[in-house]
N, C-alpha and C positions, 0 to 999 in steps of 0.2 A: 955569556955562559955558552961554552959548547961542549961537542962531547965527539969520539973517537969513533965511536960505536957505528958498528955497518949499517947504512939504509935498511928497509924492510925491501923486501921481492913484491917486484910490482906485481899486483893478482893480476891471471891471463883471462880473470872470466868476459868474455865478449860481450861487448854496448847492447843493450837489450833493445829491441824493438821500437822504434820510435813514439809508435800510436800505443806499445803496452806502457811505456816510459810514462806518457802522456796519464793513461788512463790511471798507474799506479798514485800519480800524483793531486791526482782529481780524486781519485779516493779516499787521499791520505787527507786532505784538507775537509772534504766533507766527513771524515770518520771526525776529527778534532770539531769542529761545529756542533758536530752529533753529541761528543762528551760533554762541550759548555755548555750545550743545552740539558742534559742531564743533570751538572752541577746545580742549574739553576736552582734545582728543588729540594738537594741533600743538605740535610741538614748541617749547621756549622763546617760546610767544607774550608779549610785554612788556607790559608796562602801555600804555607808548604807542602799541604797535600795536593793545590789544582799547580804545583810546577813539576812536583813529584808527575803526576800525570802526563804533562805538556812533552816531560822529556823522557815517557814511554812511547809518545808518537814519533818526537824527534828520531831516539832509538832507532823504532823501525824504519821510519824514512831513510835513513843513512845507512842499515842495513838492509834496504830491500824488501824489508817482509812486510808481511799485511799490517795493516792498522790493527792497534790493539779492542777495538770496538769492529764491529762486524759492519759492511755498509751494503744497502739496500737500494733496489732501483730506485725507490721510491725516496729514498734520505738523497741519493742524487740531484733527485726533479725537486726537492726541499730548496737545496741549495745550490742550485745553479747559478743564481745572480753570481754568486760569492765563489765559484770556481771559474766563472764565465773567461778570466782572463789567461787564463791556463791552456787555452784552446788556441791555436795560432791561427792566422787570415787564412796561410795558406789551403786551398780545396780539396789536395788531393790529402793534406794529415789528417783535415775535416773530416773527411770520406773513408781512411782506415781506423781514426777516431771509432764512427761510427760502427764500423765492424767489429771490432774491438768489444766494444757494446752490447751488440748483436749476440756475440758467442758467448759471455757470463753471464746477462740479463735477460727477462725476456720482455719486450718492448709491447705499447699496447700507443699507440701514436695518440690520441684524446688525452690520455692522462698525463703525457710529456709534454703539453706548450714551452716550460722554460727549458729543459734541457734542449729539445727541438730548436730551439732561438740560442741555445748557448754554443752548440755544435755547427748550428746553417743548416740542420738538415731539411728546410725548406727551400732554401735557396738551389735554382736551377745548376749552378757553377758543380755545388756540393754534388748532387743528383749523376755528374755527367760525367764529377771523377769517380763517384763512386762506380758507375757503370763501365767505365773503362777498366779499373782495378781489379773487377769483379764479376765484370759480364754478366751484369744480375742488375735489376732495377730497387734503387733505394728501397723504396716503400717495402720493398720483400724485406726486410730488418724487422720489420711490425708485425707483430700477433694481432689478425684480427679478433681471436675469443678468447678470453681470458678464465681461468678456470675461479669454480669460486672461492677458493684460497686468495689467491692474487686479487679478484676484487675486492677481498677484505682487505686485504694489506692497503689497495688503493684509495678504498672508500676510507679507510682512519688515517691516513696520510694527508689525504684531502679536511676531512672532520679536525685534526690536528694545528693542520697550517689555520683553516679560520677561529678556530679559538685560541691560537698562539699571537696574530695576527687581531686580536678584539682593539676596541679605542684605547688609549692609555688609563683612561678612566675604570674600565670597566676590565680589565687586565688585573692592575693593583687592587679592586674589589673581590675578584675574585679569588685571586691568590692568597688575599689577607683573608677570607671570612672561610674558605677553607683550610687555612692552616691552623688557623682558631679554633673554628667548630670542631672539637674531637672527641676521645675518650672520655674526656675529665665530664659529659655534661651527664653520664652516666653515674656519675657518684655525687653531682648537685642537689636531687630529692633528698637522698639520704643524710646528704651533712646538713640540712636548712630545717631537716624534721624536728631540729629541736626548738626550732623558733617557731615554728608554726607556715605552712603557703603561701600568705600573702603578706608576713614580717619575711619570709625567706626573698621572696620577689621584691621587694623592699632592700633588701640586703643587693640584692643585683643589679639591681639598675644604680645605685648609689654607686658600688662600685665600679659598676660599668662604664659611669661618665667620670669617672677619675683612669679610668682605660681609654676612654676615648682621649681624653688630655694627654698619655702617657704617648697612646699613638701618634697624637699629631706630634709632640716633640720630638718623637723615635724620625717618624718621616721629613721632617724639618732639617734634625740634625744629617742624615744621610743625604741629603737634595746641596750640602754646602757643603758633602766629601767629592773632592775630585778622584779620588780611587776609584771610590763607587760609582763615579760616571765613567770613566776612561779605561778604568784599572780589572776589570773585570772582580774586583777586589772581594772580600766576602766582611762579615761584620768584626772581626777577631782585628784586620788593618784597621779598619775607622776608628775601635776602641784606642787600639793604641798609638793612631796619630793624633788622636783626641785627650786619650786620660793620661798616655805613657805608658812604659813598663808595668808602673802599679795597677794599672788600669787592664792589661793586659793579663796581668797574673789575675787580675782578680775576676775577669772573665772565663778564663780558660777551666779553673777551680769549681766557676760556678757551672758551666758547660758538662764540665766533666762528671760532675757530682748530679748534676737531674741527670744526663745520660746516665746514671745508673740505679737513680729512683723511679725513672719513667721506665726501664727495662724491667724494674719490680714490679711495677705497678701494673703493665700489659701484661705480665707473664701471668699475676694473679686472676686479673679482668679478666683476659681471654681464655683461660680455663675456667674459672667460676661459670661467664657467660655459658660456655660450650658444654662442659658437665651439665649443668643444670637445663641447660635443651636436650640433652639427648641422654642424661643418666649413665655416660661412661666417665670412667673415673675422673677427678679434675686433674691427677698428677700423668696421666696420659696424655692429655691436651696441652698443658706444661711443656712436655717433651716434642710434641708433632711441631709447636712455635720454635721451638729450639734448634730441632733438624729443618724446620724449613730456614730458619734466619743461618743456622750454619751452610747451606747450599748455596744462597746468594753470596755470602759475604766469601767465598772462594773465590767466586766468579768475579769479586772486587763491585760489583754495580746491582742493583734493583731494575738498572735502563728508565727509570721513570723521568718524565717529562711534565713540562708545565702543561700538558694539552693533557698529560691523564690524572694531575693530582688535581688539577680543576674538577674533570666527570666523576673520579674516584669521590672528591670531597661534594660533591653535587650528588651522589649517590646518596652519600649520608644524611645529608640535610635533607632527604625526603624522607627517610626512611623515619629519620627522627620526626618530620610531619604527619606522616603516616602511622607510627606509633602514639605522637598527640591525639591525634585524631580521635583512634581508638578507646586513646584514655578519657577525650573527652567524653564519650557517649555514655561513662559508666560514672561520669561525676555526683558526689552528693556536695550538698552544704556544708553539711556539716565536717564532714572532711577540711573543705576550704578553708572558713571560717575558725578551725581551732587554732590556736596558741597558745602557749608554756605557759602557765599562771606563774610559774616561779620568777618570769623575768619580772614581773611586773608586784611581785611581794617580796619574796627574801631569794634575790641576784647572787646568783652560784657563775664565776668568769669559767669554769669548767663547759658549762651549756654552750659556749661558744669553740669548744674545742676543735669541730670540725669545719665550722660554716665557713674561716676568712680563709684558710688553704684552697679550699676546694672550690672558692668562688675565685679565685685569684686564679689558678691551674685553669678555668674553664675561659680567662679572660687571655691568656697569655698569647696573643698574638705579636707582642714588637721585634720580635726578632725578623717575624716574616716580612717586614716592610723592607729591610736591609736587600731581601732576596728579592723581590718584585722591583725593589728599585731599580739593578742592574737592567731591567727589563723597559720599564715603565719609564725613565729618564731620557732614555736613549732618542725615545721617540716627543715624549712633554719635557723638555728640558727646566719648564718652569717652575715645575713640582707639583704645581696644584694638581694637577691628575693624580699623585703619588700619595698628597695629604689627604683631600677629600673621598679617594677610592678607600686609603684604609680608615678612615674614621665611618665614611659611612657602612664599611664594611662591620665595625664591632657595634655601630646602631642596632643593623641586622642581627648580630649574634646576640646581642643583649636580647632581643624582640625573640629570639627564639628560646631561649632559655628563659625566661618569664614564660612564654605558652608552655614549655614540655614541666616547670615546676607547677604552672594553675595547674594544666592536666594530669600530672600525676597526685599531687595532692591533692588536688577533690579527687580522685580515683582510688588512692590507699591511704586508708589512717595515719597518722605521724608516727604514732607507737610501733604499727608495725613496720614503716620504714627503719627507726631508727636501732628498730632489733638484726637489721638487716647487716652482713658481713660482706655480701658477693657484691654486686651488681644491681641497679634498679630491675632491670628484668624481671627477675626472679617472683619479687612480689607482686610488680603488674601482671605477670603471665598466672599467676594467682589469682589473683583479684579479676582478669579480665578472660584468659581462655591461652591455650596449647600454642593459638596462633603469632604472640605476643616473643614467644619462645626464638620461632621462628627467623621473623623478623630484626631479634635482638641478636641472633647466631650470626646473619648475615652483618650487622651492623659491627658487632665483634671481630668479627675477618677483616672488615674493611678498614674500620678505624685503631684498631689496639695492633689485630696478625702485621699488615702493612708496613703501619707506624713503626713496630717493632724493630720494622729488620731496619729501616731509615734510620733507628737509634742508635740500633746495634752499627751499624756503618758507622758512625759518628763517633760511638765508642772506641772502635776500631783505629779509624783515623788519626782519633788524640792521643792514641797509648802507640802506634809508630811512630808520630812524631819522635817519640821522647827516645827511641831504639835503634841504632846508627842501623843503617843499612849495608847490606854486602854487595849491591847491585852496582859495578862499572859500566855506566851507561857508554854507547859506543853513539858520536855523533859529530856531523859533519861543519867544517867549517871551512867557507869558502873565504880566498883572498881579499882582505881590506873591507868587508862589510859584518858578518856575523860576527858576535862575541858570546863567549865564556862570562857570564858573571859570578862571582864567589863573594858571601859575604856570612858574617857568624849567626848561626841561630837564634830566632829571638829579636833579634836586634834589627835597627833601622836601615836597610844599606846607606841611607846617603850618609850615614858615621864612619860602617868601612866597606870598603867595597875592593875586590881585587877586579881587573876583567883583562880575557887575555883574546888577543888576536891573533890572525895568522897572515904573514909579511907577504909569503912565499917561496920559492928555493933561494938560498944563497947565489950570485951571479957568477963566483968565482968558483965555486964547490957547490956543487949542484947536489950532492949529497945530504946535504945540511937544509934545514926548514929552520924557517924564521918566524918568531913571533913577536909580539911586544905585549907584556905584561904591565899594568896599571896599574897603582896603588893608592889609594887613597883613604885617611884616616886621619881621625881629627888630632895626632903630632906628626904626621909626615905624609907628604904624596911626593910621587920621584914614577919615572916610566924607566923599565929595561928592557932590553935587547935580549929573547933567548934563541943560541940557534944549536940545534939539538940533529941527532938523524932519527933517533930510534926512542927515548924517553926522556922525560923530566922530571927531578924530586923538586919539592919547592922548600926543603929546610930550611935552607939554607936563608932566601928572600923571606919567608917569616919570622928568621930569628934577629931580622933587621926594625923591624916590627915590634918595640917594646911593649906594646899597651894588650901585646898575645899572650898567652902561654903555649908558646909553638909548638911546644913537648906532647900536649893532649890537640891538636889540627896536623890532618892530613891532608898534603895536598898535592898530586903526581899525576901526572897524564902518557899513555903512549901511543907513538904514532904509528897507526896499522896502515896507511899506504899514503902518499902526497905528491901532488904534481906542482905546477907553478900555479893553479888555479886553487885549488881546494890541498884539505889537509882530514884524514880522518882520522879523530883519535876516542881512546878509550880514556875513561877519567877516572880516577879515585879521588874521593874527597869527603872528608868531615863537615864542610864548609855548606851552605844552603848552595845550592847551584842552580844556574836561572843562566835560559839562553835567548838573546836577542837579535830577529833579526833572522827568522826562518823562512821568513817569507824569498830570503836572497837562497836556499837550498834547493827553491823549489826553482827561481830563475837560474840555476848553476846545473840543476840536471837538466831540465829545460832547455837549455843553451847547448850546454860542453856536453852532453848525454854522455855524463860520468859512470862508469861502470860500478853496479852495483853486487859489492859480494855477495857471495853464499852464504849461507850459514854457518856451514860448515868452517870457512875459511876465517871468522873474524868471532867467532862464541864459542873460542879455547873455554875451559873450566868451566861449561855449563850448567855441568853436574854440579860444582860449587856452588854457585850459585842457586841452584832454585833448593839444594840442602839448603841453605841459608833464609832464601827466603820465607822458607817454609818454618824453618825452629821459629823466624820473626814474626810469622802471623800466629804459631801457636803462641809465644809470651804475648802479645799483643792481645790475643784471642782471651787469652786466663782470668780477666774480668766477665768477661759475659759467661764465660762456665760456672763462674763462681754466684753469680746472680741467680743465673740457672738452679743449681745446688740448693744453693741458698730459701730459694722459693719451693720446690720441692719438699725441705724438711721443714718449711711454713705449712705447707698444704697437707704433706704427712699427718701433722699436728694439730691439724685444724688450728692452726695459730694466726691463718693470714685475716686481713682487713681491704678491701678492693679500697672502698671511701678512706679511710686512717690512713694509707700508704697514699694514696692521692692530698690528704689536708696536709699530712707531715711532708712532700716536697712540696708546695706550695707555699708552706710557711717558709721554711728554712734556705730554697732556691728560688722558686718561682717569682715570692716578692720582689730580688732582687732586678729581675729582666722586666717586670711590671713595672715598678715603682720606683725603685734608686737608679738604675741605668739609663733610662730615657734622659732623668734629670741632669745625670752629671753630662749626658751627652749634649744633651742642649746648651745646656753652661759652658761648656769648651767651645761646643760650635758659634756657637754667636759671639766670640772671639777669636777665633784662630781659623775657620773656616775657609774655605779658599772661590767659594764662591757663594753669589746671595740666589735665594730664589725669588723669581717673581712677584710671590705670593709670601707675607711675614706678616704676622700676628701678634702684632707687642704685647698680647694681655698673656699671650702662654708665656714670654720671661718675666711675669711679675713674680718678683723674689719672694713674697707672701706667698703665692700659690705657689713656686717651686720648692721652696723652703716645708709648706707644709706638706706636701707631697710625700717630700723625702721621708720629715719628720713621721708622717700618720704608718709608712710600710715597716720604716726602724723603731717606732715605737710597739709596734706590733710585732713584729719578732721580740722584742723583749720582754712584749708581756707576755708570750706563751712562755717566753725561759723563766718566769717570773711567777706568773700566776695561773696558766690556764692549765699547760700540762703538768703533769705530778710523776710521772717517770721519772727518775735520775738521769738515764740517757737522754731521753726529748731534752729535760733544762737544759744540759750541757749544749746539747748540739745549738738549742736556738740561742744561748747566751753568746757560744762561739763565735755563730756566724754573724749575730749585731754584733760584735766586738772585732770580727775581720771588716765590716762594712766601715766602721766610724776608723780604725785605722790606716783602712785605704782610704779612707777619704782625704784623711789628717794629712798621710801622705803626698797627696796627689797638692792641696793645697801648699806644703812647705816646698813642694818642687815647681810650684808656678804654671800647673795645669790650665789651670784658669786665669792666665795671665793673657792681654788682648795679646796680639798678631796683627805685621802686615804680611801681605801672601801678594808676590809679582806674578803675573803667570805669562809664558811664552807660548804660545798654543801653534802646531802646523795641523789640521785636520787634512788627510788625506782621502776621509769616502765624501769631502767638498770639496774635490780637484786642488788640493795642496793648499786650499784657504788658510793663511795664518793671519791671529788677532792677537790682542796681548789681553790683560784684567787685571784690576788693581784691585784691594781689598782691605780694607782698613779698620779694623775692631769689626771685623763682620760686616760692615759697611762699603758697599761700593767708592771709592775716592778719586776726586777727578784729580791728577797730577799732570807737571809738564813732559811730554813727552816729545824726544828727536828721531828723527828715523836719518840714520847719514845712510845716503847714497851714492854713488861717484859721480853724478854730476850737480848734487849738491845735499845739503839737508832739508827736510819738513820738520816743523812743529809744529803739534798739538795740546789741548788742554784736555784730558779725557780718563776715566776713569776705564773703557774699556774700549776699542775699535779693532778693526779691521786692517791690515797689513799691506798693501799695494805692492806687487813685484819684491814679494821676497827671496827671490831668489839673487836677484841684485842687489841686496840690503846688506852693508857694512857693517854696521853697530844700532843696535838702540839702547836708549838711552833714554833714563827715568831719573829725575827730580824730586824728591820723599821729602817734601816738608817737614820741619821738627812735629813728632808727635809722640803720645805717651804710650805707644806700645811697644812689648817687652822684647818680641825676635820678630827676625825679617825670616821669612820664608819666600826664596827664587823657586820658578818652577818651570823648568823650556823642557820641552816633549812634544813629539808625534805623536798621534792616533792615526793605528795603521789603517787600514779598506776595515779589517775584521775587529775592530773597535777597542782594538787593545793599545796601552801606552808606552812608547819606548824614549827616553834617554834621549834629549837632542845634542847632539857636537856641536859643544859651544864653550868658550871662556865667558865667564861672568869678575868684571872687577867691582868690589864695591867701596867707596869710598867716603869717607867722614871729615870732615876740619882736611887737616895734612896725612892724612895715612889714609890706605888705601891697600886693599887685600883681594890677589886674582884667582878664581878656582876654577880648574875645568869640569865642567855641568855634566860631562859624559861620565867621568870616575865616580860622579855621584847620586847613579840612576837619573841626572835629570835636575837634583833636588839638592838647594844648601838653606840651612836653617842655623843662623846666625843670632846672638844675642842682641838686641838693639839699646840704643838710648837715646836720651829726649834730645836728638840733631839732626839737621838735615841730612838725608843721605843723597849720593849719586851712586845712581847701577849704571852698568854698560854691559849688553849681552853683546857677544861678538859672536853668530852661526858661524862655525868650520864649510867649505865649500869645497867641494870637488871639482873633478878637474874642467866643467863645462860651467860653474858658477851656481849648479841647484845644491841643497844640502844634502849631506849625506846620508 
């Protein structure tokens, strides 16, 4: 394909400064460090919200301007290791490096050891260009007194990295028993008042070790996702490399729907709380959550880190001690020792109405395990740090909700609990004094105001997904390395994938840019040739595409400047877009010190765009107004329930992420799983105990639609949602969810000096197979279920041996892990072959990943790495 059309005018803006080139680049990567670590602790972040992000950084990179995150001397000297190589040998760039430095920052030499070691600025060489350059002695760059702003900044930078930086162990402890402990244990007195304090404690620990079991499965199943070790991935991929589509839909529903019971339930809480300490109206406090959660969620972030939701959540859990405390001092007996006679003569299933929601909402930690994995695996790859941190983290939590129900039940009657509408506070500050008040106001702020906006974010996130965007991202692609990847929303790339490269100028017509477009999908893969001056539509190559409806995907790029090295284009597209291979934008300015536009010159229709952006975050926004609203003419009416709005998402959401999810996850993963952990526990797949697990949460949801609530609306809703659960299930089984898997995997780890191994995987099962390694001066065989790769960069073919076995698809998987632990797509053909037939796919068209049907024959694979032009891979 080409086109007539004139080149663009090369831009005249002159090559920027070598050392500011440098420093821009060194920022850009520490600001994208700084976001993943922010991800880590947002709630439900999706795949396609953290790529949506990835290519707001690219963005700016390839346009010159700042990172979309702000970066801090101090996020520098964070990340130094991981920008270290960005700095060249050379002493005198060292030396304007530094200067560079000097004039944005202000430097304080004690607190910078790794930057110091990342730049040389110890080293005598560094020191003597700088004083040549500069007629000034290094050390003059250094503030000796720092004012006490900056030592704050220092000192929680410093406080930050060592509790980011805890054992594996005690990392996933904490992250899990803080994400647990929250709101909900502020409406456990209240819903258990009808059993009595010590049948309510009773109730909790019972369910608690059916939460510890949930746990350990939740962590079990994620420790055998290679997403979530490699992939930066979040729990929304694992479900659905796990359950499928169905499994997916029926997460996202359920994600969606507490994000909007948990934004009722804080909005109620935290004004009841706050009203009732300080006697200003509750629907005033309503609103202050409202405009504070509207001011972040502009801003796109909270900035919260795993170093502050650990103190944030360590705040809590004293406070919550500290308020036991006080309850215990005013305990009576007889308080304790009461219980419902009705349970125990003429049983009303209504007296249970509040206890298993709101005991369930207080246990709900499995989600967090998926987010501390990314953390916690990296460094214990065996998982037991990841198992035992979050199990014994919910021991903890159960241990503290037992003390705050003894001490608030010997502290207040049941009766008067259970006349209670707000908050526990309310009647302990009653019962015990003003100070109780206090204490609970702060606890409110921390745990519900916080939480809130984390919600609201989330809510946010899942309602753009579904709302196409106007933003044409503008980003750089250099010759023969970066890719464009495009594939459909929803859906798996290795099904379809497009990915487009850039050749470089034509040799005869130096006018014309050259790319090669990929395609691949499960009727057709073919590579084209586009050579274009100025733009590209892709109708045309989609309507080749029959399994599309190309009428509703858009898909067009144009090119705003291109030399024989690099290409810079702007993109529109319908399509999920994912780029790989950034790391080569930063060696191309790096190198070529590509000029980078202005703003002016390459953010035509600006004004379009941020109009656009903006109607998108108001429709996206009209769920939490409406929440908002909503809860207002609850609290107008005196109609709200803090405990009822807490049991009712517990029943109807909660139980699913407690109870049915863990399970169906575990069920997949010990099947199809792509790797085993160290550490496995036969007695948690006993099909008795998963089976009744399942059963005891779906059995409960139907008996509130059934017998315990008596509203028309509650039955419907709980009949509903058991009746979505047994049909995604039904589902999931007629599709073979839970059908075993073998998983090959190709591994190059590059933060192990280019270490490559392979893993074999067989119903969950490690499997030793024959394995060949051709080289050119000859072949090795092995018998190994997983090993280490010797000079792969001289490596021909390998080549795998698959015994007949009884599982249902073969999953390949060749990929790098880059320095910054993320996975890319290795260049390679994979042939697989059966009896006489035998079928070739390239592994690059398909993220990396083929997932083929299998049957009970032996197979043969042969991966063949693509090599460049020295023999290392691409």
């Amino acid at each position: 394909m080409s086109s007539s059309q004139p080149a663009p005018a090369a831009l005249s803006t002159p090559p920027p400064d070598e050392a500011s080139t440098r420093l821009f680049l060194i920022e850009s990567r520490a600001a994208r460090l700084m976001a993943q670590s922010h991800h880590e602790v947002q709630h439900w972040v999706s795949e396609h919200t953290a790529r949506t992000r990835q290519l707001a950084f690219l963005h700016a990179l390839a346009l010159g301007h700042a990172p979309p995150v702000r970066v801090h001397i101090q996020d520098l000297e964070r990340y130094a290791p991981q920008w270290a190589d960005l700095v060249p040998p050379e002493p005198h760039i060292r030396a304007s490096l530094a200067h560079a430095l000097s004039e944005k920052y202000i430097l304080h030499r004690d607190s910078l050891p790794q930057l110091r070691a990342a730049v040389g600025l110890d080293e005598a060489v560094v020191k003597q260009a700088y004083q040549q350059s500069y007629g000034a002695r290094l050390e003059k760059i250094f503030t000796p007194d720092l004012a006490f702003t900056h030592r704050l900044h220092y000192a929680w930078s410093a406080l930050s990295h060592r509790l980011e930086t805890l054992p594996p162990f005690w990392t996933a402890f904490a992250l899990t028993l803080t994400s647990t402990v929250g709101a909900g244990i502020l409406a456990l007195p209240i819903a258990v008042s009808t059993l009595g304090p010590l049948l309510g404690i009773a109730a909790i620990v019972v369910f608690g070790f059916i939460s510890m079991l949930t746990m350990a499965y939740m962590a079990e199943a994620v420790t055998r996702s290679g997403v979530i070790r490699y992939g930066h991935a979040y729990i929304g991929r694992v479900v659905a490399d796990y359950l499928g589509s169905a499994g997916s839909l029926l997460l996202t529903l359920v994600l969606t729907s507490f994000a909007v019971l948990v934004l009722l339930v804080y909005y109620i809480g935290f004004s009841r709380a706050l009203g009732d300490a300080t006697g200003v109206p509750v629907e005033f406090w309503a609103a202050v959550l409202f405009l504070v959660g509207l001011y972040f969620l502009t801003r796109g972030t909270l900035n919260a880190t795993i170093a502050s939701s650990m103190l944030i959540g360590g705040v809590n859990i004293i406070l919550i001690l500290v308020l036991s405390a006080l309850a215990l001092m005013h305990l009576r007996v007889e308080n304790l020792l009461y219980a419902n006679p009705s349970l125990f003569t003429s049983f009303d299933a209504t007296t249970l109405g509040l206890v298993f929601g709101a005991i369930v909402v207080a246990m709900a930690g499995q989600t967090s395990v998926a987010t501390s994995a990314r953390v916690v695996l990296n460094r214990d790859p065996s998982g037991r740090s990841l198992l035992w941190g979050s199990v014994a983290a919910m021991v903890v939590a159960v241990f503290l909700y037992s003390l705050w129900e003894f001490a608030v039940g010997g502290a207040v009657p049941s009766r008067v609990l259970a006349a209670e509408t707000g908050t526990t506070i309310r009647p302990l500050a009653n019962q015990i004094g003003p100070s109780i008040n206090v204490i609970g106001s702060i606890y409110a702020v921390l745990a519900m105001g916080i939480a809130s906006v984390q919600y609201s974010l989330a809510l946010l996130n899942l309602m753009r997904e579904r709302i196409p965007s106007p933003h044409k991202p503008v980003l750089l692609l250099p010759k023969g390395n970066a890719r464009l990847l495009f594939h459909l929303r929803g859906k798996p790339a290795q099904r379809f994938q497009i990915s487009l490269m850039y050749l470089g100028l034509k040799a005869d017509e130096p006018t014309l840019c050259r790319f090669s477009m990929r395609v691949h999908s499960n009727s057709n893969s073919f590579e084209q040739e586009i050579q274009t001056a100025a733009a590209w539509d892709g109708k045309e190559l989609l309507a080749r595409l029959p399994e599309l409806n190309a009428t509703n995907i858009r898909l067009e790029f144009e090119i705003l400047d291109a030399t024989e090295e690099h290409a810079r284009l702007q993109v529109a597209t319908s399509l999920s877009l994912n780029y790989e291979g950034h790391q080569h934008i930063e060696k191309l300015l790096h190198r070529a010190q590509v000029a980078l536009p202005g703003r002016e010159a390459l953010d035509g229709g600006a004004t379009n765009v941020i109009a656009g952006e903006r109607a998108r975050f108001l429709l996206a926004y009209s769920p939490i107004l409406i929440i908002f609203l909503f809860t207002e003419g609850l609290l107008l009416n005196h109609a709200e329930s803090f405990t009822a709005s807490v049991s009712f998402a517990g029943v109807l959401i909660v139980s699913l992420i407690v109870g049915v999810l863990p399970v169906l996850l575990l069920l997949a993963s010990r099947r199809k799983g792509e790797l085993v952990p160290n550490v496995v526990y036969s007695f948690l797949g006993n099909p008795l105990l998963m089976v009744g697990i399942y059963v005891l949460f779906l059995a409960l949801v139907f008996a509130y639609g059934i017998f315990i609530w008596q509203d028309l609306p509650e039955r419907f809703a709980a009949l509903l949602v058991g009746g979505i659960i047994l049909v995604a299930t039904v589902v999931m089984m007629r599709r073979g969810i839970f059908e075993s898997q073998t998983v090959v995997e190709l591994i190059i780890d590059q933060r192990n000096a280019g270490l490559a191994s392979f893993n074999v995987v067989v119903n969950g099962q490690a499997a030793a197979v024959n394995v060949e390694l051709d080289y050119p001066e000859g072949a090795q065989h092995a018998r190994a279920s997983a090993d280490n790769i010797p000079q792969f960069a001289a490596l021909r073919a390998l080549k795998f041996d698959l015994p007949a076995n009884a599982t249902k698809s073969l999953k390949v998987w060749a990929h790098r892990i880059t320095r910054e632990g993320e996975s890319e797509g290795l260049p390679a053909a994979l042939t697989v072959g059966a009896g006489d037939s035998s079928k070739t796919f390239d592994l690059r068209l398909a993220d990396g990943q083929v997932l083929l049907p299998m049957t009970n024959a032996p197979y043969r694979l042969e991966i063949r790495p693509e090599a460049n032009a020295n023999g290392s891979p691409r």
